[in-house]
C-alpha positions as CSV (number, residue, x, y, z in Angstrom):
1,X,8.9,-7.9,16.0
2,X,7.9,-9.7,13.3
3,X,4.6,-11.6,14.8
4,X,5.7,-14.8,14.3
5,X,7.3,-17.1,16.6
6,X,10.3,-19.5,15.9
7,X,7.8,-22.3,14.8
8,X,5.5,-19.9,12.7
9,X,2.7,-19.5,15.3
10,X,1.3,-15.6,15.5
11,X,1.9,-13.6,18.6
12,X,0.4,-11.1,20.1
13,X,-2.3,-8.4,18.9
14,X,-1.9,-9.4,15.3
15,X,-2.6,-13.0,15.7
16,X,-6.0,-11.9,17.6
17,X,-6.5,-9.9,14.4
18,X,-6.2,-12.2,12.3
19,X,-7.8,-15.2,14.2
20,X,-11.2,-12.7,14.1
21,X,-10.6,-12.2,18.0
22,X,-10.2,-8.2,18.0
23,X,-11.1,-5.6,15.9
24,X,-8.3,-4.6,13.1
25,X,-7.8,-5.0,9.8
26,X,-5.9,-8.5,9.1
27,X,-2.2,-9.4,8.0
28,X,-3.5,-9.9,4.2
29,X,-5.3,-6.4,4.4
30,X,-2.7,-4.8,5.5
31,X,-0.4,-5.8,3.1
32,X,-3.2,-5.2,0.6
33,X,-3.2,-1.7,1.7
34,X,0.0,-0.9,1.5
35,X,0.2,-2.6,-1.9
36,X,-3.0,-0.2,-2.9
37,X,-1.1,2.9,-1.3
38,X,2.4,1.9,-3.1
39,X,0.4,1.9,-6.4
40,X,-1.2,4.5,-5.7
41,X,1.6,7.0,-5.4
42,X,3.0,5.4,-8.3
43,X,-0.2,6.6,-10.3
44,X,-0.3,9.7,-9.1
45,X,3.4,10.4,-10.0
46,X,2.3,9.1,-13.6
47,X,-0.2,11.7,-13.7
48,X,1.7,14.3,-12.8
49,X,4.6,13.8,-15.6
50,X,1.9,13.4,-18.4
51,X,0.9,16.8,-16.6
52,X,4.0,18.1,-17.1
53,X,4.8,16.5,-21.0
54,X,1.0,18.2,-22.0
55,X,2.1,21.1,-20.5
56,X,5.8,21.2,-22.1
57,X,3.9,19.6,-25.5
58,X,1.4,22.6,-25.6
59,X,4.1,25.2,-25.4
60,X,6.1,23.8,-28.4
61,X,2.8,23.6,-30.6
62,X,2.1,27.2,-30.2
């Protein structure tokens, strides 16, 4: 379900999310979110292959 209806007019729990009537956080923070989370994963991977090249980098200098 994508939330929308044919014409483009929200549906359902979403829509009352998004039009402030429940509690939630909103279709722009979610996709927020799970921009922030992709990145963050992304960074984290980073770190852990400059980890890794210190590590291998170390070994060869000794």
């Amino acid at each position: 379900m994508s939330g929308e209806a044919g014409g483009g007019i929200k549906v359902g729990k979403q829509a009352g999310v998004d039009n402030g009537e429940r509690d939630g956080l909103t279709s722009s923070e979610r996709e927020e979110l799970a921009q922030l989370r992709r990145e963050n994963r992304r960074l984290r991977e980073d770190v852990e292959v400059l980890k890794r090249a210190t590590a291998f980098f170390a070994k060869e200098t000794r």
